[in-house]
C-alpha positions in Angstrom: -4.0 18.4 -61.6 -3.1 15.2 -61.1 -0.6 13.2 -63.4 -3.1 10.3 -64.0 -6.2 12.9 -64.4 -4.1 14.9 -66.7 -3.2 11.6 -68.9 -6.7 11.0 -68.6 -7.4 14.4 -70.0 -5.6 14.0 -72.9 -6.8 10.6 -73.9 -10.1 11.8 -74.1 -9.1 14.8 -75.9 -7.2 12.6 -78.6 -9.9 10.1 -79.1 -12.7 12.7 -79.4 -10.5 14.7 -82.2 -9.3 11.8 -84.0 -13.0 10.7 -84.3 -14.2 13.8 -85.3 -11.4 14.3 -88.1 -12.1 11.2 -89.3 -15.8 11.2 -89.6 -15.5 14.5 -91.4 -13.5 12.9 -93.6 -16.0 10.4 -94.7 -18.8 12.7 -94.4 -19.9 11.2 -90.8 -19.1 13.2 -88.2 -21.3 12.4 -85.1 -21.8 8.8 -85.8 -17.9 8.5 -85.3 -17.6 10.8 -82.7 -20.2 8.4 -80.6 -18.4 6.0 -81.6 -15.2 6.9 -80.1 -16.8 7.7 -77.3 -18.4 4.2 -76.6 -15.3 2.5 -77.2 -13.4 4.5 -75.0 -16.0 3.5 -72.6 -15.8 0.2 -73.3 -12.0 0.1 -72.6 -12.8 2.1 -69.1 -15.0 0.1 -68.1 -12.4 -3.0 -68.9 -9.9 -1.4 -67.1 -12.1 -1.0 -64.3 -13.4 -4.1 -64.4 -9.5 -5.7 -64.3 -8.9 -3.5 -61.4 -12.0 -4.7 -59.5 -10.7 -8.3 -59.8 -7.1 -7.3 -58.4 -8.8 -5.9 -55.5 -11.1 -8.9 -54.8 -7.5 -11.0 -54.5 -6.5 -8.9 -51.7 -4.5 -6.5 -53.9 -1.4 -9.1 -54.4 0.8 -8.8 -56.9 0.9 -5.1 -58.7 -2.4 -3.7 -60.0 -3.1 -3.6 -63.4 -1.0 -0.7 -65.7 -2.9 0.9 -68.0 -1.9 4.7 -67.8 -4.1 6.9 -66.5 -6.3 7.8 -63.4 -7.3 3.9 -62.7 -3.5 3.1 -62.5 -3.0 5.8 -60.1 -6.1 4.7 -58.2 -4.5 1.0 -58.5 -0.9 2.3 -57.3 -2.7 4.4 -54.8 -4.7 1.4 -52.9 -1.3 -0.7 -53.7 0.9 1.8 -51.4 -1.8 2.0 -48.8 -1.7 -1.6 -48.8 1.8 -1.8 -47.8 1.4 1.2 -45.2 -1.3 -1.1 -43.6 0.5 -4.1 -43.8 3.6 -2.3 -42.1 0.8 -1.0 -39.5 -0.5 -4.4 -39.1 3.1 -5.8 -38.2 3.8 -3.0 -35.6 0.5 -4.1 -34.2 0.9 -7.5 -34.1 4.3 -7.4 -32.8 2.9 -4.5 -29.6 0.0 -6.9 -29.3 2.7 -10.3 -28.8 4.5 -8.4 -26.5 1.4 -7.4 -24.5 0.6 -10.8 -24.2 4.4 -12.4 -23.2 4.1 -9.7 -20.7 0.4 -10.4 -19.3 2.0 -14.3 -19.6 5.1 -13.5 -17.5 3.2 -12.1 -14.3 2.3 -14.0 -11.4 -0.8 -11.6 -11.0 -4.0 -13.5 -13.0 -5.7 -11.0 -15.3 -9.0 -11.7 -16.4 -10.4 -8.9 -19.1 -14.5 -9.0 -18.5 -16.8 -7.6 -20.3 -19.7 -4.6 -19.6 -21.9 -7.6 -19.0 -19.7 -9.4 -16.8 -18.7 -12.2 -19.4 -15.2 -13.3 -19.3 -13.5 -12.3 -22.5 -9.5 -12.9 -22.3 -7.4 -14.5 -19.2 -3.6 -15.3 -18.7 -1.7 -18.3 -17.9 -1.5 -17.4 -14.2 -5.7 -16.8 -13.5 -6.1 -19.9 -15.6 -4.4 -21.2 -12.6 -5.9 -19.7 -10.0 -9.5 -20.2 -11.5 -9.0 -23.4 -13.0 -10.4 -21.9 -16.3 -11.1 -24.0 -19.6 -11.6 -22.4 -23.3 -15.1 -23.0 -23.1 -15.5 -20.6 -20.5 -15.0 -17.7 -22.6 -18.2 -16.3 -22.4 -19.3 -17.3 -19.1 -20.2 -15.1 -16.1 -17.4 -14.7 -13.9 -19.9 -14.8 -10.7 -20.5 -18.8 -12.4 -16.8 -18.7 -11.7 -15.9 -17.2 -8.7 -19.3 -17.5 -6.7 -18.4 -16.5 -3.2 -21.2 -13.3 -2.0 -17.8 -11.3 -0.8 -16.9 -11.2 -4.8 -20.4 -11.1 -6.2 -21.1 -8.1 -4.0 -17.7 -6.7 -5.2 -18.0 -7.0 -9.1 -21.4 -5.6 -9.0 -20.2 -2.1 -7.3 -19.4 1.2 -9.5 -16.7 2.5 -9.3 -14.8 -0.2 -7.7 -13.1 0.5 -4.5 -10.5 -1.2 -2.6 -10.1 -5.6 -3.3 -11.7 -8.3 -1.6 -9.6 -11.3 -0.7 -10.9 -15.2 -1.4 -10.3 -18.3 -0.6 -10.1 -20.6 -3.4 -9.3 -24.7 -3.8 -11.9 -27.5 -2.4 -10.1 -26.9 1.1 -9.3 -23.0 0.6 -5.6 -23.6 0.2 -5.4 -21.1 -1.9 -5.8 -17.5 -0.8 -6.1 -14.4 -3.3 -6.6 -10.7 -3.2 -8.8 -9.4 -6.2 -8.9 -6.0 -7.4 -11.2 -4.5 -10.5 -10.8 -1.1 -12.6 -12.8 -0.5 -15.5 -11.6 0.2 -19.0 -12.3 1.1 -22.5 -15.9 0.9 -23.1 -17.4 -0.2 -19.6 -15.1 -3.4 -19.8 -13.3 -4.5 -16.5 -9.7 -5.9 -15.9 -9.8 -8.6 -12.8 -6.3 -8.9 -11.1 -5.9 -11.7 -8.9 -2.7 -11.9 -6.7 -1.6 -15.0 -5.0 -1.2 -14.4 -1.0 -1.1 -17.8 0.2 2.5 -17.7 1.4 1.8 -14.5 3.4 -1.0 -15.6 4.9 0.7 -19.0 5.7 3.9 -17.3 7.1 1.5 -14.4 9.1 -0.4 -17.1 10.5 2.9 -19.2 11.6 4.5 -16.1 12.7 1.1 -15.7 15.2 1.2 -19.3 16.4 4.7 -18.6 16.3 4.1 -15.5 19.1 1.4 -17.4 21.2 3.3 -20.4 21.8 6.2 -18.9 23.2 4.4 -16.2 24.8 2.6 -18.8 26.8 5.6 -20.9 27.0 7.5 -17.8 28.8 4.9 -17.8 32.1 5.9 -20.8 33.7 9.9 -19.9 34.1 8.5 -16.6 35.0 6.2 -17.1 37.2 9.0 -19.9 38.6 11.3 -17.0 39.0 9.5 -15.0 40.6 8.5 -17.1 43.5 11.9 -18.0 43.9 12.9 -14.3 44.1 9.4 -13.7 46.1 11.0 -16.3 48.5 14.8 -15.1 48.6 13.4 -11.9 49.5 11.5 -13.3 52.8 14.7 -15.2 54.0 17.6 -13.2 53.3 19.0 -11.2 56.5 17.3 -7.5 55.5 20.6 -6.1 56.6 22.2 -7.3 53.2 20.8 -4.2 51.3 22.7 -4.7 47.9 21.4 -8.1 47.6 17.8 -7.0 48.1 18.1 -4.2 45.8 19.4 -6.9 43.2 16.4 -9.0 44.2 14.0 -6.1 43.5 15.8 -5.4 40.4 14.8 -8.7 39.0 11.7 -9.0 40.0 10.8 -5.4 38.0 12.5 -7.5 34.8 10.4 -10.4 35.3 7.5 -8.0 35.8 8.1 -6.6 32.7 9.0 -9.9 31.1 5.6 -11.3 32.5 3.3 -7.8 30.7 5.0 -8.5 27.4 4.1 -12.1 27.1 0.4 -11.2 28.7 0.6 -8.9 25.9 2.1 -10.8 23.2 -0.9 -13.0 23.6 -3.5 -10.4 23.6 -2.1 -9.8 20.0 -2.1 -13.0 18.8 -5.2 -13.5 19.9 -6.6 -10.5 18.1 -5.0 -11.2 15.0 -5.5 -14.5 14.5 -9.7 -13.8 15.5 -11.8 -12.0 13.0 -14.5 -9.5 13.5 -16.5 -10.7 17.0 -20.2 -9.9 17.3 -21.8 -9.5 21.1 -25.4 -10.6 22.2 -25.1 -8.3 25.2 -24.5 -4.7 24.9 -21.5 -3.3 27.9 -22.6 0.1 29.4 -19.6 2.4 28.7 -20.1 4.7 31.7 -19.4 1.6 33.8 -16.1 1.0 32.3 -15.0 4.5 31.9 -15.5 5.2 35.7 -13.7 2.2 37.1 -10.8 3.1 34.5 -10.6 6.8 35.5 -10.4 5.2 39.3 -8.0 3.2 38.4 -5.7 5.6 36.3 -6.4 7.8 39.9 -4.4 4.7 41.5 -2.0 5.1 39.0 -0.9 8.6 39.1 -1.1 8.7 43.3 -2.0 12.6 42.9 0.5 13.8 40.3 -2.3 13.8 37.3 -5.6 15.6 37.2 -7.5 13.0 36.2 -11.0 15.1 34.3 -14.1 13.3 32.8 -16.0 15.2 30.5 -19.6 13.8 29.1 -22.7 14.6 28.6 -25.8 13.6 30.7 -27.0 11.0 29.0 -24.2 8.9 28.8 -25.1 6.8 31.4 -27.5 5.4 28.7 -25.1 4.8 26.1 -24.1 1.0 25.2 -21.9 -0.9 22.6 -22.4 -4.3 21.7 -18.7 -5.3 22.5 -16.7 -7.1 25.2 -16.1 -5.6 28.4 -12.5 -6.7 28.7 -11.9 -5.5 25.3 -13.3 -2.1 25.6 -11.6 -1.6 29.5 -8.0 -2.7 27.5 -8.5 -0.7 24.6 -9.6 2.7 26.9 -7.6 1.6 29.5 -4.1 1.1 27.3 -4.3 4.8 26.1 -5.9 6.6 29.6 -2.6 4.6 31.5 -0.6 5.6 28.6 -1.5 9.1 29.5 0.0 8.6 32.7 2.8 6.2 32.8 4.3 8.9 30.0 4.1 12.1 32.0 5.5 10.7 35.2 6.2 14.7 36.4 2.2 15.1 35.8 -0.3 16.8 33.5 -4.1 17.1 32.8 -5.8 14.4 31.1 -9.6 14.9 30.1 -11.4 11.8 29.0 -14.3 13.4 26.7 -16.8 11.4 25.7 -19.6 12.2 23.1 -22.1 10.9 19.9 -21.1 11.7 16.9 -24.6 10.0 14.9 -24.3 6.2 15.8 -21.1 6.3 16.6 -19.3 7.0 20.2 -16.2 9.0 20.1 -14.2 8.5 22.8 -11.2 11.8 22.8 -8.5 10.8 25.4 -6.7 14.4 25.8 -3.1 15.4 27.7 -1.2 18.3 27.8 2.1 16.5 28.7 5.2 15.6 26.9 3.7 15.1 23.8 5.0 12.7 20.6 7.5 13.7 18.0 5.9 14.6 14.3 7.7 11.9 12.9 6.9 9.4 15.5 2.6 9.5 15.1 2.3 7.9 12.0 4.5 4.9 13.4 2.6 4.9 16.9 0.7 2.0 16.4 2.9 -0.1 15.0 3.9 -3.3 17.3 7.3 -2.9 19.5 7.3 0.6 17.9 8.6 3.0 21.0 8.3 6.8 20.5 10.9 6.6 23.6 14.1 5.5 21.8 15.5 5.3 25.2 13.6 2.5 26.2 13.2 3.9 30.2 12.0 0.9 31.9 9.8 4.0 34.2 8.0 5.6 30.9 8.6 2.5 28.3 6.2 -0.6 27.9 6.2 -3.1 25.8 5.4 -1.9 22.3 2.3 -3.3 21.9 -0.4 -1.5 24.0 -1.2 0.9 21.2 -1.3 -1.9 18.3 -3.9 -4.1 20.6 -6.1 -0.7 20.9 -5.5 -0.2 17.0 -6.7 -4.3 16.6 -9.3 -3.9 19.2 -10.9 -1.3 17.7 -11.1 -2.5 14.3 -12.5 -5.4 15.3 -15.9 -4.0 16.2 -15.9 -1.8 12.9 -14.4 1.6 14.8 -11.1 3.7 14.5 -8.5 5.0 16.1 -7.0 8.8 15.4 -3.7 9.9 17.2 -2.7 14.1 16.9 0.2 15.2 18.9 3.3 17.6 19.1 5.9 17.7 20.9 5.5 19.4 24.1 1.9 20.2 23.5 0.0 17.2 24.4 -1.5 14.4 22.5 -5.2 13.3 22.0 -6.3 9.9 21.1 -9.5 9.3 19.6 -11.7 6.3 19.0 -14.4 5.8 17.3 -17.2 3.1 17.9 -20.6 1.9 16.9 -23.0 2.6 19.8 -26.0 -0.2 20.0 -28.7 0.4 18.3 -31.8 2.1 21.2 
């Protein structure tokens, strides 16, 4: 038993028997009794009452002393007080640094709730969204009301980010991601990409202008070496093997800035839509004729598609779908120069084309396929000017691709082969 229950106890038991003596005493024993009784009521309910009032302060101060269970009760709320208030502290003080940390990011954070009201926000998406106190509350589609996001916010589970541009003019551009938390409540991140699109887009101009500025001392130099090579006595052999020498360079020179535009054309260009559907049996044959030219007999050259391919179409540009076959089927050749097999199978996969470009040649390194695609990237660290291209042929088939909503797959070993695969819609009928 309890000390204050035990005090309790006896307190009852001393008023009872002193009331009980006494009225015996004087001849009234149960009148006294109930007497006791109701005045050690009365003083209970005093005691409770002065303990009620303590509480209704907020439990400051110590609560009142008067022995027994409701001073243990008292102390009791009093010590759970203080373990609350200690609680309260550590919480306060997590909940500050939360917030100092949420302040110091350059991310935004916007906490919305299950009904897509904005709730909380930090310094930086007050920024970014230009957000006032009074639009606690709000909808963030009132906020952010481009379709891209609206679409976005509305999805379940969320999935990837969608990227905005925000500002009168759009000078501000932001990626914006969403995960849900808690009870259905979402957390909006917003990051801040301007500079990297700025510098991606100067880096492109960047490419383009001096890829195009590179033609005319090219094509300059190669007319002058065009014309040495007409006038020089032919008896001077180490002279015209230095001529031909440069003219491969500026070859070369003249594919990568051909190239180097292609790419910044592609990047700098979104997704392209195309009125006229190409057939793709058209282009495939007068690519596996010219891949024939190519290899002058050292490939077998195979085509392998069904009947009614001659009906198929996509709705994309000719010269985009002959560079992006084209790139991997010359590929295929340029990189076995001692020969191999290369089946071009074509077939429908639902409404999409896939388009499996298969050798069994020298093959790529394991460690070299996931890098394949990326620009200048050569699985040939050698660089042989016979093999080797630019870099880029791969990463304008990768861009190309994309662009018309497809995808490109690369498997390969070493010494077994490689098979390139793309993926495209096929029209529609």
């Amino acid at each position: 038993m309890r000390p204050g229950l035990q005090t309790e106890f006896w307190r009852i038991a001393y008023v009872g028997l002193f009331s009980l003596l006494f009225g015996l005493s004087v001849g009234y024993p149960a009148e006294l009794l109930l007497l006791g009784g109701a005045l050690y009521m009365a003083w209970t309910f005093n005691t409770i009452e002065r303990l009620f009032r303590w509480i209704d302060r907020g439990m400051r101060g110590s609560p009142p002393d008067q022995g027994g269970v409701w001073s243990e009760i008292g102390n009791t709320l009093n010590r759970q007080k203080r373990r609350d208030k200690a609680r309260t502290g550590k919480l306060r003080s997590t909940i500050a640094r939360i917030s100092s940390l949420t302040e110091a990011l350059d991310e935004g954070i916007v906490v919305v709730r299950d009904d897509l009201t904005v709730d909380l926000w930090n310094s930086a998406a007050k920024q970014y969204l230009q957000l006032r106190s009074s639009d606690r509350g709000a909808p963030i589609t009132n906020l952010l009301r481009q379709p891209e996001f609206v679409s976005y916010i509305a999805q379940r589970p969320f999935a990837g980010e969608v990227e905005l541009q925000l500002g009168v003019r759009g000078e501000r551009t932001v990626k914006i991601s969403a995960s849900e938390f808690g009870r259905g409540e979402i957390v909006v991140v917003i990051h801040d990409v301007t500079a990297l699109r700025q510098l991606e887009r100067l880096r492109t101009e960047f490419v383009g202008n001096v890829s195009h500025e590179l033609r005319t001392p090219l094509t300059v130099i190669k007319g002058y070496v065009e014309t040495l090579g007409d006038v020089i006595d032919p008896q001077q052999a180490a002279t015209h093997r230095a001529l031909g020498q440069i003219g491969e360079q500026v070859k070369r020179m003249q594919a990568l800035a051909d190239d180097l535009i292609v790419m910044s054309k592609l990047e700098s260009a979104g997704a392209v839509e195309c009125s006229e559907p190409v057939a793709v049996m058209a282009v495939v044959e007068q690519l596996l004729a010219d891949a024939n030219k190519l290899s002058d007999g050292r490939h077998t050259i195979e085509l392998n598609a069904p009947d009614n391919a001659a009906n198929w179409q996509l709705l994309v540009r000719q010269e985009d779908l002959a560079s992006a076959l084209g790139n991997i089927l010359f590929n295929a050749v340029s990189h076995n120069p001692g020969g191999c097999t290369i089946t071009m199978q074509l077939r429908q996969m639902g409404g999409q084309l896939e388009v499996a470009i298969k050798d069994n040649g020298v093959g790529i390194a394991s460690e070299a396929v996931p890098r394949i695609t990326e620009r200048f990237y050569r699985a040939d660290s050698s660089r042989n000017s016979e093999t080797g291209g630019s870099g880029l042929g791969l990463a304008i088939v990768k861009h190309i691709v994309q662009r018309y909503g497809g995808d490109l797959s690369v498997e390969s070993r070493l010494g077994a082969g490689s098979t390139f695969t793309c993926t495209l819609p096929l029209a529609d009928g």
